[in-house]
C-alpha positions, 0 to 999 in steps of 0.5 A: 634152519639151515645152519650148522651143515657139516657135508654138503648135502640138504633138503627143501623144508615146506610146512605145505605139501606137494600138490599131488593133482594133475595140471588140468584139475589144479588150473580148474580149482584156480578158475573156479575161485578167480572166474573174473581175475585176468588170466592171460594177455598177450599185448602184440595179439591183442589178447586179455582172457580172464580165468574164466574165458580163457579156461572156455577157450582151452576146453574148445581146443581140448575137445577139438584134439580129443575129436581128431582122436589124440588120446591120452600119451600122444605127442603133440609138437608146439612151434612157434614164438610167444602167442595165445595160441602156444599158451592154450595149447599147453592147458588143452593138452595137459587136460587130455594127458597129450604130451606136449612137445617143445619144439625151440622157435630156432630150430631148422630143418635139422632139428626139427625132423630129428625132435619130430621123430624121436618124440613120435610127435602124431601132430604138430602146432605151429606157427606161421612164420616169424622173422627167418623162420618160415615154419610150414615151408619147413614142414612143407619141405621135410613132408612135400607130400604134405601139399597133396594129402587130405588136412589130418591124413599126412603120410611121409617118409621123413616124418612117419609119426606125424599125421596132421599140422594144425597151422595157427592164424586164419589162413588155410594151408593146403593138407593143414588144420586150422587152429580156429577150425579145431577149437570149434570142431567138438562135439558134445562125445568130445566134451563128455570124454573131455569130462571122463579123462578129470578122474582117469589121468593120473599126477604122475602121467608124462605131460611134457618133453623139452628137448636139451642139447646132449653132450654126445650129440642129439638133443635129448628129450626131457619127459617130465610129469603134471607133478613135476611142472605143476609143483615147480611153477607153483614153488617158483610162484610162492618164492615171489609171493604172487597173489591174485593181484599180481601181473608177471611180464614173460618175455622168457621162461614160459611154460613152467616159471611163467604160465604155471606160476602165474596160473598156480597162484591166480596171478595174470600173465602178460607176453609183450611180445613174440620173442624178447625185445627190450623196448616192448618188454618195458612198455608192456611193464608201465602200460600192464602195471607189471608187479613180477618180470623174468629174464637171463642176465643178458636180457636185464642188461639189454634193458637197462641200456635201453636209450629210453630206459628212463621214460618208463614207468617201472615202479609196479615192480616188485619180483622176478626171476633172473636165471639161465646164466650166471649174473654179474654182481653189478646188474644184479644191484642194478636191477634192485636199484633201478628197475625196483625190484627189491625181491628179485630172485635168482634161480638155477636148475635144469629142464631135467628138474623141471627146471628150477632145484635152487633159488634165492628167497627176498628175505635172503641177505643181498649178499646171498642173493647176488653171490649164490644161487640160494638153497634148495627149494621145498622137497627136494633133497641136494648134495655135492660129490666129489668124482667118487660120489662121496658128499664133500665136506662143506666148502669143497668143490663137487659135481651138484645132484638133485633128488626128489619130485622135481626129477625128469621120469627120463630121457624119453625113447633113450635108456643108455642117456637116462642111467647116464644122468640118472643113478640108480638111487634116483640122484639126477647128475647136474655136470655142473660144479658147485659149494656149498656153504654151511647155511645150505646156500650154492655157488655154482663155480664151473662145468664138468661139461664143456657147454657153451653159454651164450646170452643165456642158451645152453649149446652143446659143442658135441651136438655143433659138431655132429652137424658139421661133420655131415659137411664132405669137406670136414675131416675133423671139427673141435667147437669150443666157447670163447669169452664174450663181454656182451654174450658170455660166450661165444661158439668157436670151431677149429676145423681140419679139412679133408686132403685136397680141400678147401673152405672158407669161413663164409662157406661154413657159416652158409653151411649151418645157415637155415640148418641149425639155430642162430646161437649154434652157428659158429661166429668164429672158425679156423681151419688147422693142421693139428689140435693140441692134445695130451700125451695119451691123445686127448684134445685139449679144448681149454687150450684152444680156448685159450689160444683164442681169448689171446688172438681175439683180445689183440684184435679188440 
């Protein structure tokens, strides 16, 4: 029992304990137990793998990458939106021990050479395009010696590390591997060796890095272990009560709160699409018979205003996941009311945790779950401090840490970022503000960082700004959030231009257009003489801030 804390600290009870196995191994066991439960569908493909076809498909990629000579801690980059393909790849690395290298959908040329670069991806998956996104014309444009060069053999100046893009679809691409070509290319060595690497990788190899906005700057490169990913899939399941029987819809958090979950406990699941959409989400929810559906709070809400919302049949739903931004009380009771999940939880955390430290349980009182965002999950330990590091009393204000398995092994190839968020008692720093109260529930109250959070996207001012300044014309740049009723926040930049010079707000949107991602891009910018500032000469965000919110509700 939680109840009767006195400082703000806890710890996740489990009568179970972690499952010390790597991702391949786990997934095995599940395949050999479930052979004919669905697995994987992935509705705008056409795809429907059960356990047993779609554990054949990831053993033909895995000894197709161990046959282009990637070994165990290679990195291999994944790009592109929601597809059979991405979720393949995933299980086929882990089961090489390659680290798999999220690359966001969004990114732009950029983004995508810096995350290329500082993970030292050997290999790249992509995608073909989708919507704006040309993906091979971007890895076309950052390597043009990519055209000339035999598929596997790339050399380039921009991208060292990177030897061979195996392009998804059936196409050919010139100086590219096709998916369909490596999946067939194994050869009985590849899958003896394939057989070899169950026993030699270890639970607490490196198998992953996501990339997450850096307050000064980059993006930095999250390394999380099997162990981690594995047991915080598994843990996310169990708080739904997922069985062989359920059907969890992902239109968002997929790798590990989606696939890891559903696959950990034999359940199925389901993509409706390659990137979210309401209208298909609530149709593959009614045709697929959908028991679990996850989402940010924006997604919910773009749901429930659907004009059709009504016609569907939702009554399959029972439990889901709304996390990666705070959610209004009223969508919350909505979303139990009318989309029927009664167990619907709410999870917080960080990429650096794997992702999930906190969530709310069906049995927790409505009121918990809409005010909180629960307790700690099982082994991991929690505690707020105040700037001292000193646990507050319950009750008080502090920065919230996190202890345990689910903590990142670092930032990779960046030791300075990693003792920043990392102490030397293996406490992860969150930034976040929070209260706990005596029973060990959290509220998650603020941010000591100024990130922005838009529709569910964490953006980093400083990481928007360092881009801005390669612009010739920009002397100075704050960026800052700005209230949004339908967003939650908005991204504002105050600009300063050079002496002589000018710009216009266009010219900046322009600049950033096909550069950095969408939800990056400023929707508002002001050009200014001065920035409001202490007396010591430190910029002053929140009043900028403030200016804004007034300038732009006299306009609404």
């Amino acid at each position: 029992m939680m109840d009767g804390l006195t400082q703000s600290y806890t710890c996740g009870a489990s009568s179970k304990p972690i499952i010390y196995e790597t991702i391949g191994n786990h997934f095995e066991g599940v395949v050999a137990q479930y052979p004919d439960t669905e697995a994987l569908v992935v509705c705008h493909q056409g795809v429907r793998w059960t356990y047993a076809e779609f554990n054949q498909k990831v053993d033909e990629l895995a000894a197709g990458l161990l046959q282009l000579k990637i070994t165990p801690g290679d990195r291999v980059g994944i790009w592109g939106p929601n597809s059979a393909e991405w979720v393949v790849t995933q299980m086929a690395t882990a089961k090489i021990g390659a680290i798999l290298v999220n690359i966001n959908p969004a990114y732009r040329l950029y983004e995508l050479e810096y995350a290329l670069n500082k993970s030292g991806c050997r290999a790249i998956v992509s995608a073909e395009a989708f919507k704006s996104s040309k993906y091979l014309e971007m890895l076309y444009a950052l390597a043009p010696s990519l055209k000339m060069c035999p598929p596997g053999k790339l050399r380039s100046a921009k991208l060292p590390k990177l030897e061979m893009v195996i392009r998804m679809g059936e196409e050919k691409s010139p100086g590219m591997l096709n998916f369909p070509d490596v999946c067939a290319s194994g050869r009985d060595e590849d899958r003896k060796r394939l057989r070899e690497l169950k026993d030699e990788l270890r639970p607490d190899d490196p198998i992953n890095i996501q990339f997450t906005s850096g307050t000064t700057g980059s993006p930095k490169g999250a390394t999380l272990t099997h162990c981690n990913i594995l047991n915080n899939g598994y843990l996310t399941g169990q708080g739904m009560r997922l069985s062989p029987s359920d059907r969890l819809c992902i239109p968002v958090f997929g790798m590990v709160l989606g696939n890891l979950a559903a696959f950990a406990h034999g359940a199925t699941a389901v993509y409706p699409s390659e990137v979210f959409d309401a209208e298909s989400t609530l149709r593959a929810i009614e045709a697929e018979r959908c028991t679990a559906l996850h989402g940010v709070p924006t997604m919910f809400v773009t749901e429930l205003s659907h004009p059709d919302f009504e016609k569907f049949d939702l009554s399959t739903l029972r439990t889901g996941v709304m996390a990666g931004a705070p959610c209004p009380v009223d969508v919350m009771k909505r979303v139990i009311s009318d989309m029927n999940m009664k167990h619907i939880l709410i999870g917080y955390g960080q990429t650096e945790v794997s992702p999930i430290n906190h969530l709310t349980l069906p049995d927790d009182p409505v009121e918990k779950r809409v005010e909180t965002v629960g307790r700690a999950v099982p082994w991991v330990e929690i505690k707020v401090i105040d700037a001292d590091g000193r646990v507050v009393p319950i009750g008080e204000q502090g920065e919230v840490c996190t202890r345990g398995y689910s903590v990142m092994l670092g930032y990779w190839n960046d030791e300075e970022q990693t003792r920043d968020t990392i102490d030397e008692a293996r406490w992860l720093h969150s930034g976040d503000l929070g209260v706990m109260d005596e029973e060990g529930y959290l509220r998650i109250v603020g941010r000591i960082k100024d990130m922005i959070i838009r529709g569910g996207e964490n953006i980093y001012p400083r990481e928007v700004e360092e881009f801005l300044y390669t612009h010739p014309k920009i002397k100075e740049v704050q960026v800052f959030g700005v209230p949004d009723q339908r967003m939650g926040e908005e991204v504002c930049a105050w600009i300063q231009t050079e002496e002589g010079e000018s710009l216009t707000e266009d010219e900046v949107k322009a600049f950033c257009k096909g550069q950095i991602t969408h939800f990056k891009i400023p929707k508002y910018v002001r050009f200014v003489d001065e920035y409001p500032m202490t007396v010591t000469g430190k910029i002053q965000k929140f009043k900028m801030s403030e200016q804004m919110a007034e300038e732009l509700a006299k306009v609404a």
